[in-house]
C-alpha positions, 0 to 999 in steps of 0.5 A, a space after each residue: 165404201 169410202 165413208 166406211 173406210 173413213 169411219 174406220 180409221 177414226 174408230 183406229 184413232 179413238 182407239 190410238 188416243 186412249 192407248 199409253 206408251 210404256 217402257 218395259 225391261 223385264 227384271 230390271 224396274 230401275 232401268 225401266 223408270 231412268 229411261 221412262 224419266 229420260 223419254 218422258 223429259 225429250 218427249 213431253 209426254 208421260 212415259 211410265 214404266 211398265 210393272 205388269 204386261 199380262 195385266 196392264 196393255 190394251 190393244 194399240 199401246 205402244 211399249 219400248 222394250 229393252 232387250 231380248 226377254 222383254 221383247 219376247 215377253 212383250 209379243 207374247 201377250 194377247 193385246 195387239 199393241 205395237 213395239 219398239 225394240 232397243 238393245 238388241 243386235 241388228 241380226 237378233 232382231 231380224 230373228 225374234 221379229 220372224 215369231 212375233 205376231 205384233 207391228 214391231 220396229 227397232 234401233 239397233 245396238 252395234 254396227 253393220 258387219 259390212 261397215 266394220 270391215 270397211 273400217 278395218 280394211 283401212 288399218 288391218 294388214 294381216 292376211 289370216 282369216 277374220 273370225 265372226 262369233 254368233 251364238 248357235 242357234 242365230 242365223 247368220 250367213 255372209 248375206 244376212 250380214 251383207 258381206 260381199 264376196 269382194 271383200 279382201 277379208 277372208 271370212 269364217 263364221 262361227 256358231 259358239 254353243 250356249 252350253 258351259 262356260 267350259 263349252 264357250 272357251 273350247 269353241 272360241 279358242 278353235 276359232 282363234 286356232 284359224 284366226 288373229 282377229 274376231 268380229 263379235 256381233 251384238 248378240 246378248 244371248 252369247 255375250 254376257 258378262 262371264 263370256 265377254 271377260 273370258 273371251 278378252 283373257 283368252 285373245 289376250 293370252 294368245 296374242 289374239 285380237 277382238 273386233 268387238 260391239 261396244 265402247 265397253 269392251 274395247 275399254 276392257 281390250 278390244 281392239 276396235 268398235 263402231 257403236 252408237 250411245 245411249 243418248 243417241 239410242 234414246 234421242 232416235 226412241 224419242 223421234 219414233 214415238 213422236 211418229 207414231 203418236 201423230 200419225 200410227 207410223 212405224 219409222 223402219 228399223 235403223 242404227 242411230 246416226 251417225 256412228 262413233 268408232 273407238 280404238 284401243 291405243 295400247 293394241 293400236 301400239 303394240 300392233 304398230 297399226 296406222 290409223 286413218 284420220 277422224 277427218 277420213 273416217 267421217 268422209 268416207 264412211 260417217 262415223 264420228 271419234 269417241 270423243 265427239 263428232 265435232 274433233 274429226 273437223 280440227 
């Protein structure tokens, strides 16, 4: 039995050995050779980009997808090959990865819920309801997002209908109706370019505030964000590949670390909100300030 065992895994290896690691953005070849080029020079090893997924996978290739349509387009293929997945939300991936048949792993875009209002309970006095936005159809409840019931934060989830654009500003402004200040998740089927602009007019115009998912849209005006980079992203891909080629594990899906967080300063001011220090924030909760971790020691 053990001599069986044995054979097996080497033939598992054999297998692993001729397989190949691809990067695939559906749609988006440009992207998908700048980031094969980047994995390729971290990893010393050959990371091409991927044209064709029907035609050119074999059974134990490894694909670093970018995104929700690659990801799907990449479990749907008959190949038993293995994925990591990159730019997709925390809550998106758990979704998707319920339908995929496929070995799957992932390194998260944004920021766990929980961490955010643990930031903004340090600075964030109002007393109104905080609004979370998904899109319909995401299942998200105040366990799936790992909000507890002791927080001080009451909290409204909401589901945004993936209809007209019409639709989108209708359903966000009844939750502002309840709410100063939304959390937006990582959720690339609501936030795109056209809602992500209409969004921050439309808290903008009514005095309202975004708690947003990436560096991005606090530059455009958001009011906060915990985020990782894309060297960061790239940097913990090139670490999981390395795994798994010496050894066929999956590393468990994680953000990189640490986090950054950026605040807006025009809002901070007209808020009068008081921040804690870089130097609080890294010790309490280990994120560092945009402009780098090393600022939050002087």
């Amino acid at each position: 039995m053990r001599r069986i065992f044995i054979v097996i895994i080497g033939l598992f290896f054999q297998v692993l050995a001729h397989a190949s690691t691809y990067v695939y953005h559906d749609g988006r070849e440009t992207v998908s050779r700048v980031l094969s080029l980047s994995l390729s020079a971290s990893t010393n090893r050959d990371i091409p980009a991927l044209r064709s997924p029907d035609k050119q996978l074999i059974d134990g290739d490894l694909i670093i997808t970018v995104g929700r349509d690659s990801f799907v387009q990449v479990c749907d293929v008959e190949q038993q090959v293995v994925l990591i997945a990159l730019f997709l939300g925390e809550e998106e991936y758990s979704q998707l990865k319920q339908q995929c048949s496929k070995p799957t792993t992932a390194i998260f875009s944004g920021a766990p819920i929980s961490l955010r209002l643990n930031i903004l309970n340090t600075f964030w006095e109002d007393q109104a309801p905080i609004g979370i936005i998904y899109s319909e159809g995401l299942d998200v409840s105040n366990e799936t997002l790992g909000v507890t019931e002791d927080t001080r934060f009451e909290i409204l989830t909401s589901a945004i209908p993936l209809g007209s654009r019409e639709e989108k500003i209708k359903s966000l402004t009844s939750v502002l109706d309840r709410s100063n200040l939304v959390l937006s998740l990582y959720d690339s089927m609501l936030f795109n370019a056209q809602f992500s602009k209409d969004a921050i007019r439309l808290m903008f115009h009514k005095k309202k505030s975004l708690a947003a998912h990436s560096l991005q849209l606090v530059r455009a005006g958001a009011l906060f964000s915990v985020y990782s980079t894309s060297q960061d992203k790239m940097a913990l891909t090139s670490s999981y590949i390395n795994v798994f080629e010496a050894s066929a594990t999956l590393m468990p899906s994680s953000y990189p670390s640490p986090l950054k967080v950026a605040f807006n300063p025009y809002l901070i001011r007209m808020y009068g909100l008081v921040l804690p220090t870089d130097q609080f924030l890294m010790d309490k909760f280990g994120v560092c300030p945009e402009s780098g971790c090393q600022k939050a020691f002087y």
